[in-house]
C-alpha positions in Angstrom: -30.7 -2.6 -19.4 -27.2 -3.7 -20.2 -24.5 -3.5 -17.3 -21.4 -4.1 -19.5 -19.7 -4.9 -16.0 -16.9 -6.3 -17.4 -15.9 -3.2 -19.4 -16.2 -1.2 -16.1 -14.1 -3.9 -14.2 -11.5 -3.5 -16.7 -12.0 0.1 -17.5 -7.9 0.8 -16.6 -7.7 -1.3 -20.0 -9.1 1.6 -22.5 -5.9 3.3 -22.5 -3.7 0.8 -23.4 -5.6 0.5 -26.7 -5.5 4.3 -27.3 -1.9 4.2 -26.7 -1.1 1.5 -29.4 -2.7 3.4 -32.1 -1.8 6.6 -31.1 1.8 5.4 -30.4 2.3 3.7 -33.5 0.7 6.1 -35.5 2.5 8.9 -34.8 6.0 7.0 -34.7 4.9 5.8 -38.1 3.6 9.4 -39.4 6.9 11.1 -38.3 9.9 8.0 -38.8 10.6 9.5 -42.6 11.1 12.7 -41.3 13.4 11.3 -38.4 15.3 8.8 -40.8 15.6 11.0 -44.2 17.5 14.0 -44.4 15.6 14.8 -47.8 11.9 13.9 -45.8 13.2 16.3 -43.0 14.2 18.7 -45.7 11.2 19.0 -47.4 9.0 19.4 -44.3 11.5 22.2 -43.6 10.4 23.7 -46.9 7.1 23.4 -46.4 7.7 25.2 -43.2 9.7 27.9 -44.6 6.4 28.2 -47.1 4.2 29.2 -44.1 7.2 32.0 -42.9 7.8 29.8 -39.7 10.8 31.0 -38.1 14.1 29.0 -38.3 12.6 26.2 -40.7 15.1 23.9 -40.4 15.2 24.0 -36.6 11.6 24.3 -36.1 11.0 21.2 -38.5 13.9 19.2 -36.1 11.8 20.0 -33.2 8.6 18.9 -34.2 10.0 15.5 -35.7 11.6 14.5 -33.0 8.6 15.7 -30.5 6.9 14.0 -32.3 8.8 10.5 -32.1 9.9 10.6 -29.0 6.5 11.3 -27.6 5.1 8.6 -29.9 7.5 6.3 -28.3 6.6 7.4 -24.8 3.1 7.3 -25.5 3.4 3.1 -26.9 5.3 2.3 -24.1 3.2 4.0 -21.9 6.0 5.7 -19.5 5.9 9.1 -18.4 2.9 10.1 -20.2 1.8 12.8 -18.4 5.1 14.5 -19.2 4.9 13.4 -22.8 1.7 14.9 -23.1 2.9 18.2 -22.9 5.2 18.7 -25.9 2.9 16.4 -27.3 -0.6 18.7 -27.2 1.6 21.9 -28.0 3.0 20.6 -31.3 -0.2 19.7 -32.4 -1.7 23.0 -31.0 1.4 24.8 -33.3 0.1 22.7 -36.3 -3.3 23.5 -35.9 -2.3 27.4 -36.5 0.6 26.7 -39.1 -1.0 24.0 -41.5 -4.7 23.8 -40.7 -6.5 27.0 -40.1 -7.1 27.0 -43.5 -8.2 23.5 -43.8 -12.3 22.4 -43.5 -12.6 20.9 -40.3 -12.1 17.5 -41.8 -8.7 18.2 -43.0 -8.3 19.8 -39.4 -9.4 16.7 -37.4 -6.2 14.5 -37.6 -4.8 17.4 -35.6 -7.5 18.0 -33.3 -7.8 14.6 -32.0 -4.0 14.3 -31.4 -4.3 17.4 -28.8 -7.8 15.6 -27.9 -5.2 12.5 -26.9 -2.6 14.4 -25.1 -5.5 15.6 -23.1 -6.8 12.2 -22.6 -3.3 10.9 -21.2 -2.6 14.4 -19.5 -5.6 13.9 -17.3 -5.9 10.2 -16.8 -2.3 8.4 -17.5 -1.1 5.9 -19.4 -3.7 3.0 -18.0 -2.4 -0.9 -17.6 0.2 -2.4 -19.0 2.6 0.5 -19.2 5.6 2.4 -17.9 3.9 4.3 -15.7 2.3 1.7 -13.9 5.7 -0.4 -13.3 6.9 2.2 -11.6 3.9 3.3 -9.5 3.3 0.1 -8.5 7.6 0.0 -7.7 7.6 2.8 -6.0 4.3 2.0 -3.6 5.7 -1.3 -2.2 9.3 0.2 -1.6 9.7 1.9 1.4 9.7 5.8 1.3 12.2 8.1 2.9 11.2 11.2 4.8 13.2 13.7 4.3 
């Protein structure tokens, strides 16, 4: 039977390559919104379409969730905070743009909470943020307050 010991030896690793796609994507996905007034405009529209509340506001929000945690995801740094915003957009999504959708137009969607999940419960893995600073703050010495 095959061991694939050096995948478990190096397990920590997995998220760092979830965290590039899923970084990058997202940024990518949501950067015309961010950098066009008339991209941000139209998702407004489409928006006001489904009779979301403040359309405009609601459309600013979930850009800019979006980026932002699309940057903290890459980089990997607070992840388990990012993870938050992140999973609720997409759960807001799911009920604005895709309940009417087949479950393959739904998936994009699904898997993005499905990611936020995955960081909420394990971290961001090597090579990130979060592990700069954990390893920082372990071999510093702590106060007691």
């Amino acid at each position: 039977m095959i061991q694939f010991a050096f995948f478990k030896k190096h397990s920590g690793n997995g998220a760092v390559f979830l965290r590039l796609l899923i970084g990058t994507f997202i940024i990518y996905g949501v950067q015309d919104n961010v950098l066009s007034s008339a991209h941000m405009r139209e998702f407004a529209d489409f928006l006001q379409a489904r009779s979301v509340p403040f359309p405009m506001f609601s459309a600013f929000l979930s850009a800019y969730t979006q980026f932002i945690c699309g940057i903290m995801i890459l980089l990997g740094a607070w992840i388990r905070l990012a993870s938050i915003p992140f999973i609720i957009n997409f759960i807001v999504a799911v009920i604005i743009a895709h309940l009417d959708d087949t479950f393959r137009g739904m998936f994009p969607a699904l898997m993005m909470i499905a990611t936020g999940l995955f960081f909420l419960f394990n971290g961001a893995g090597k090579l990130s943020v979060d592990e700069l600073l954990e390893k920082r703050n372990s071999s510093s010495p702590t106060e007691k307050l």
